[in-house]
Each structure stands twice: as structure tokens, then as C-alpha cells.
N, C-alpha and C positions, 0 to 999 in steps of 0.2 A: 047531588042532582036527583029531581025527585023523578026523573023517565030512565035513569039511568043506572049503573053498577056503582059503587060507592070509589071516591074521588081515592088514588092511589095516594100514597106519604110521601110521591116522591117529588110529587109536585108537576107532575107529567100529567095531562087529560088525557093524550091517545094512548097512553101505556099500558092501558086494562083493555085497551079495544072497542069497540064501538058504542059509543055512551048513549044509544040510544035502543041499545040492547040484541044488535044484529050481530050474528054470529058474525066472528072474523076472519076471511080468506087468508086462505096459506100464503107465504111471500112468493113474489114470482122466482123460476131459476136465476140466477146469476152469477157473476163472479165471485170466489172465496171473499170474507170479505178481506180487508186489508188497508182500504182509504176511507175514513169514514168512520161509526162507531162499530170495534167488535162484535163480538154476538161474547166473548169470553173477556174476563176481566183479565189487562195483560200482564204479564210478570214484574216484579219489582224495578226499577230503574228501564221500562225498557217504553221507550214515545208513543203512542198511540200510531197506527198505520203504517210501520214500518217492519221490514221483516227481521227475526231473531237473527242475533249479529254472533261471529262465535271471538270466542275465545282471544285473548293475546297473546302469542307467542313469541320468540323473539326473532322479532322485526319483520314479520313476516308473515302475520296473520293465520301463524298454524297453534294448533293447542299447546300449550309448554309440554318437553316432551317428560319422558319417564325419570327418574334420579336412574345415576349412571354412578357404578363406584368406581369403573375402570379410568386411565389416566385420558384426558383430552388435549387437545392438538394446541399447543405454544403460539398459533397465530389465529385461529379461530375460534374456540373453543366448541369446538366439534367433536364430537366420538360417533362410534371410536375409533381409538388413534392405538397407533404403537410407537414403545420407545426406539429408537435405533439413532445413530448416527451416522451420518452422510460427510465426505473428506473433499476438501477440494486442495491443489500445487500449485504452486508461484517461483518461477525459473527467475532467479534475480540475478544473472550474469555468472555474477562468481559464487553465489552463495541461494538457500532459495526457504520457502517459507511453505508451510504445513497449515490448511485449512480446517476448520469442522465445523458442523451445523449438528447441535444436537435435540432431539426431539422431546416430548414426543409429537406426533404428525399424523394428520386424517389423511385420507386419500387422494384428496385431491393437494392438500396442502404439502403434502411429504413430493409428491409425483412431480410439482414446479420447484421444492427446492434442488432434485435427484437432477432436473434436466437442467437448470441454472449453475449450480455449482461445476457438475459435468462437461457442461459448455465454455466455461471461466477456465476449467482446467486443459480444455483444447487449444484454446487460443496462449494462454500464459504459460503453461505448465512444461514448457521444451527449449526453456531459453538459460539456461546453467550443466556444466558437465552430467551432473550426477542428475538433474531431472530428466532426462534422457531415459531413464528406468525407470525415476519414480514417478512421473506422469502417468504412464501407461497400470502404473500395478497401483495407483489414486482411482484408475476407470475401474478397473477390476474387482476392487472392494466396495464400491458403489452398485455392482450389480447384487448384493446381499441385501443393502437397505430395500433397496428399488424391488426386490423379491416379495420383500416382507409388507409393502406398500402397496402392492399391488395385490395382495389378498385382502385385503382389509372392502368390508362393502362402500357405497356412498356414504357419507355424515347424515346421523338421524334429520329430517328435516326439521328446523328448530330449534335445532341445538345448538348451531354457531352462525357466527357473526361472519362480515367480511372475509372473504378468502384470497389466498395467493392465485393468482391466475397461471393455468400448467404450459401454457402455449403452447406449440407446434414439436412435434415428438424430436428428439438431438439428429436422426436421421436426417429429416429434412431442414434442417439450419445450417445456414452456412460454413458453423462453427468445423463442421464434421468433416471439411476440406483440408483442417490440421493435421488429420490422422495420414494424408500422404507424407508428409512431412518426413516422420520417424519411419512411413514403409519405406518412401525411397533409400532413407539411408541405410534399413535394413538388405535393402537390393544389392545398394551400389558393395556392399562389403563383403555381399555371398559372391555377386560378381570376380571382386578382385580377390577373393580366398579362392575361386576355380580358376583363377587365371583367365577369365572371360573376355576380361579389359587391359590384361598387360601383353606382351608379346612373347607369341607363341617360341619356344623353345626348339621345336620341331623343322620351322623354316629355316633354311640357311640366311646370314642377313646378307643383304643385296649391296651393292657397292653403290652409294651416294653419287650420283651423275653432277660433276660441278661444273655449269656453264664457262668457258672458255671466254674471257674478256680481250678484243684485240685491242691492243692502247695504239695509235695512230702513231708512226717514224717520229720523233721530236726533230724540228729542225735544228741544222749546227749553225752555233751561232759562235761566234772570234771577237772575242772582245778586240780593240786595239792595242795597240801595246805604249803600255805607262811610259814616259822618261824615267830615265833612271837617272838616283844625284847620286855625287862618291862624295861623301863630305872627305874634309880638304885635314890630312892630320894635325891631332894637336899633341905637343910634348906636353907629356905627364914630370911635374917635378919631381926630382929624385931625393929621397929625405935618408941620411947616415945615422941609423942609433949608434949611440955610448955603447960600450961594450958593457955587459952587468957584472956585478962587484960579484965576485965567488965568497961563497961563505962555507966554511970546514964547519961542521959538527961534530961535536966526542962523539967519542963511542960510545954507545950504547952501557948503559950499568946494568949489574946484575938485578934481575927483581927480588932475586932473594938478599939483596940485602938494602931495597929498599924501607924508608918504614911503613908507604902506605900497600906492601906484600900483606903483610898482617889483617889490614884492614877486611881482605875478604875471607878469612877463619871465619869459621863458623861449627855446630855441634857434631865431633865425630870427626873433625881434623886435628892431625898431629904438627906439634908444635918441637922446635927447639931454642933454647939458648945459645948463642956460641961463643958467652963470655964462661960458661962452665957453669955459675952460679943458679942459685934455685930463685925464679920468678919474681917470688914474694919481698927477696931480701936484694936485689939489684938496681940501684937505682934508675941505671940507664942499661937495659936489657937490648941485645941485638937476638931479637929474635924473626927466627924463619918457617916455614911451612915446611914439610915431609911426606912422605907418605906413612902410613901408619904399618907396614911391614918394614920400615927404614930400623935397623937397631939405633942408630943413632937419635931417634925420635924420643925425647925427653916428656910430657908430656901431654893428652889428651884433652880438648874441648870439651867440658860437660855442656855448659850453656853459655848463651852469648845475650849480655841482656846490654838494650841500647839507648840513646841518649841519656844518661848516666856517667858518673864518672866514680858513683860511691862503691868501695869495695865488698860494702854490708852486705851488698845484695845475696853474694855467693853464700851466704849461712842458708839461703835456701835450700842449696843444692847438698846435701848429704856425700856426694862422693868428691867432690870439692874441693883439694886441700891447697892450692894454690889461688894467684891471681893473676893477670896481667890487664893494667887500665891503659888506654889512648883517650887522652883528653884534648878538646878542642875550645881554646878559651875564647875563639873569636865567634863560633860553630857548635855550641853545647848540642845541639841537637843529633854533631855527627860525632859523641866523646862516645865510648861502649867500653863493657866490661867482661871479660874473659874469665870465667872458672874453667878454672883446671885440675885436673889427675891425676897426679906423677905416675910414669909408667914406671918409674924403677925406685918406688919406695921403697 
């Protein structure tokens, strides 16, 4: 332009200012700018007319925080946390069951599991003999985590994700209604160890007043009187027994000179002959039983070996030197064999 300042490169005419050679007034006051064009070129990636946006955090539009070496919390990832573990009881009638929740745990995270678990074991934790103890010493070891949780500051902001919600402190929950449960029963048993509830020793007892029933006169009542029958006699026929045939029995025999006397010898009884002859060599022996202080006792039992009839057997017996067999040919079972002794060899 030949009235004017030379045309700028950027392709803008008002850019250099008044092309006709007039000085340029200042801009008027106004707002920063911000809608519209800069006065500064704006930062990489970042829209024309809009204000600097910060940082991403997680999930929550705060800066990502610091690197943290210490341990973070098992359900948010928040620090910091600490490790501890938290116990909860289960009364299963007869038998009962043993909880844990282990960490580690932020502050707020740890503080809902301490008052959850807590709670579970108020209402469950008294229903089996032996929970009866160990409910109460489950609350007791739970105030150590619950110490240790309770120091710990809030979760950096940024640091963690979704959290356990802590609800309303174990005081004011219903739950905390359980705990009369085991005082009363701790009452009722100081009660009955002072004698509070049973009866006092000191009174004399009182004699039981038993109301008097009056039962009303029964009226007499007469029955009539029955007929009486006499039945009419009947003859019983008369029956004559036979007179019974008498029957004599012998007399009685000697058992010692039966032959089945013998049969009950046995080892360590005294035998004789009372044909004179020695055992081995008589064919038909009358033999009898003694006593073994008897001089006349011929004889000795070494052993008595049975259902047999073989005389071999006695080569067992070393002191031996007779025999006497009872054979049963109808009955082998009841034949036996006698070794014998001689007392007067």
C-alpha cells in the first residue's frame, strides 16, 4: 500500500495497525481474554478459549499422587494402610467356627471391616457351649486391630479406588443388644453362687396351708336283692383202679466191681486187680479203684489217653510199664487206654 506501512506476511491488513499511517490506540479495559483469540499462543493439546484443565488422577480429577513403597489397603488401593488382622465367631450349636479378615487396610477401609465382623459376631457368636467364652475374647482381640486403624491418617487423595462404606459406630446398632445376653447370664450365676435366688437358709420353713375339700354325704343306695338258685345235685361217677403190679428190684451191686467203675480213673488214681495178676498179662482183669494210701493199691494212672484202643500209645509215657485198654466196638469213641505204674515193682 503506497499511504500506508508495508502489508504484514500474515496475510492480516489490521495486524500492523492503521494502514493509513495513524498511530494505534491502546485496547479498551476488559475481561482476561479467554473466548476468542489469545493475546498468548496456547499450550500443546490444549482448545483455544478454554481454561487449563489439570491433571488425571484416579478417578477423581486429583493429580496422581506420590509413589508410595509402603503396603496399601486390599480393597481400595489406598495408603496408607496397615497390615493387621481382624477375627470374627460362629456358635454352630454343637460345634462352632473361627473367622479372619486379613489385611492390609486404609482407614476407612479397615474401620467397616472392625465394625462388620464385630457385629456378625454379636449376633452369631453365642449359640454353642464353648462360644459362650470365645465370642467375648473374638470382641477383645478386635480392639488391637481397631487401635492400629484408628491411627493411621485419611487415604492420600488419589490413591484409591471405591471404598468399604464404615457405617454407624457397633454402639449404636442394634447388633450391640446381644451383649445382654451373656451379661444376664453372667447375673443370673453371681445371683445363684450368693444365694440371692434360692431360699434363704435362715427362715424357718413355713408349714404349706392345704385347703380342706368338703366332699358332699354320698347317698346309700340298696341294691335289691338277687334270687338265689341252689342248683339241684348231680352224682359224680365213681371209677375203681386195678391195683398196680409191684415190682422187687435187686439190690443194688457193688460199683467196685462194676466195669464201667473204671471207666472214671483218670491220672493220679490208684488202681487194683483182684484176680492177683499184673494188668498187661490178664486177659479178663477185675479191676477196681483205691485210694492211693490203700496198701493194697496195685498200680498208678500215669495218663489216660481216649478214644483209642491201641496200646502203643503208653511208649509215650516213660514211667509206664503196664496197661489196661476198655474197648468199645459198637462206641470207638468211648474205648481209652490206661498207662500204668506198678506201685510194688
Amino acid at each position: 500500500m503506497p499511504y500506508g506501512s508495508q502489508q504484514p506476511d500474515d496475510g492480516n491488513p489490521y495486524a500492523a495497525g492503521n494502514p493509513y499511517g495513524a498511530p494505534t490506540p491502546p485496547p479498551p479495559p476488559g475481561p482476561p481474554p479467554g473466548y476468542g483469540y489469545p493475546t498468548a499462543p496456547p499450550p500443546p493439546d490444549q482448545p483455544y478459549g478454554y481454561p487449563p484443565q489439570p491433571a488425571p488422577g484416579y478417578g477423581y480429577g486429583y493429580p496422581p499422587p506420590a509413589p508410595q513403597d509402603g503396603p496399601t489397603c486390599r480393597f481400595c488401593g489406598g495408603f496408607p494402610a496397615v497390615d493387621t488382622t481382624v477375627r470374627g465367631h460362629q456358635g454352630l450349636l454343637l460345634a462352632y467356627r473361627m473367622l479372619r479378615m486379613s489385611g492390609p487396610f486404609c482407614r476407612t477401609c479397615g474401620t467397616a471391616t472392625v465394625r462388620d465382623m464385630s457385629a456378625r459376631t454379636l449376633v452369631q457368636g453365642w449359640w454353642s457351649p464353648v462360644s459362650v467364652l470365645l465370642a467375648p475374647i473374638t470382641l477383645l482381640l478386635n480392639l488391637v486391630p481397631n487401635g492400629r486403624i484408628k491411627q493411621l491418617p485419611p487415604p492420600v487423595p488419589g490413591s484409591h479406588g471405591p471404598q468399604l462404606d464404615p457405617g454407624v459406630p457397633l454402639g449404636r446398632r442394634p447388633h450391640a443388644l446381644m451383649l445382654l445376653l451373656p451379661l444376664s447370664l453372667v447375673v443370673t450365676l453371681v445371683l445363684v453362687a450368693t444365694g440371692a435366688l434360692g431360699p434363704k437358709q435362715d427362715d424357718p420353713a413355713k408349714p404349706i396351708a392345704i385347703p380342706t375339700v368338703t366332699v358332699p354325704p354320698v347317698s346309700t343306695f340298696s341294691p335289691p336283692a338277687l334270687p338265689t338258685y341252689t342248683p339241684r345235685p348231680f352224682p359224680s361217677p365213681t371209677f375203681t383202679m386195678p391195683p398196680l403190679p409191684s415190682i422187687t428190684l435187686p439190690p443194688p451191686s457193688d460199683p467196685s466191681t462194676e466195669a464201667n467203675s473204671i471207666d472214671q480213673a483218670k491220672s493220679g488214681d490208684c488202681l487194683r486187680n483182684e484176680n492177683g495178676t499184673g494188668a498187661t498179662h490178664d486177659a479178663n482183669p477185675k479191676i477196681t479203684m483205691l485210694p492211693c494210701g490203700d496198701s493194697r493199691a496195685q498200680y498208678k494212672v500215669v495218663f489216660k489217653y481216649l478214644a483209642t484202643s491201641d496200646e502203643k500209645v503208653c511208649e509215650k509215657q516213660p514211667k509206664s510199664d503196664s496197661t489196661y485198654t476198655r474197648t468199645y466196638s459198637n462206641l470207638p469213641s468211648l474205648s481209652y487206654v490206661l498207662c500204668l505204674q506198678s506201685l510194688h515193682g
